[in-house]
C-alpha positions, 0 to 999 in steps of 0.5 A, spaced: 500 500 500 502 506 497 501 513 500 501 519 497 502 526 501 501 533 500 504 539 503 503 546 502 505 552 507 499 555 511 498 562 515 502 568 516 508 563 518 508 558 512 508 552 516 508 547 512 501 544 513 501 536 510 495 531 508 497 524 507 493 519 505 491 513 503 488 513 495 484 506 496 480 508 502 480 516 501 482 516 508 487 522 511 491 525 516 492 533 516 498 534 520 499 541 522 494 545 520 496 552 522 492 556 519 487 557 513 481 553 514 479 553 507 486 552 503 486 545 507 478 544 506 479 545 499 485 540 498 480 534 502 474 535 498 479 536 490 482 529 493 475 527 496 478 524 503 475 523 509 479 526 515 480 520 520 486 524 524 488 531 526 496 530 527 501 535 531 508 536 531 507 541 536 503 546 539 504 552 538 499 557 534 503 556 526 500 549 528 494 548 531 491 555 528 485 552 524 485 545 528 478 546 533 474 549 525 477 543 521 474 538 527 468 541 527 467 541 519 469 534 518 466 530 524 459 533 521 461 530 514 463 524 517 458 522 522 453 523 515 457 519 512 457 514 518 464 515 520 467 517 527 469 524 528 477 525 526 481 523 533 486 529 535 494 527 536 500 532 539 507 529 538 510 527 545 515 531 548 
């Protein structure tokens, strides 16, 4: 099984915010979501994922800056689609 990933700078700090996902299962994981809540919901609905995660690699704000809107959004696509709400990781320290 091969994953594909895609990673593009979000924000006023360009974090570099990354979808990597499965092309079978249309299943994703956005890490760093920093900022810019429609850029990164653009990308999940052009490839036509499901958002199964949401991965930090630290808290800072460049980070987590649209995390609380992209659960939002994609839990309620998911539950009317059958499926759980994205669970939410930080890297440990």
């Amino acid at each position: 099984m091969a994953y594909e990933i895609e990673t593009f700078p979000v924000g006023s700090f360009q974090c570099n915010c990354s979808i990597l996902f499965d092309p079978g299962t249309l299943q994703a994981i956005v890490i760093d979501p920093g900022d810019e809540l429609d850029k990164i919901i653009q990308r999940l609905e052009f490839h036509k994922l499901s958002l199964k995660a949401l991965w930090h690699s630290h808290a800072h704000i460049d980070h987590v800056g649209a995390t609380k809107g992209l659960f939002e959004l994609t839990a309620a696509k998911n539950h009317e689609e059958g499926l759980p709400p994205p669970k939410v990781y930080f890297a440990p320290r």
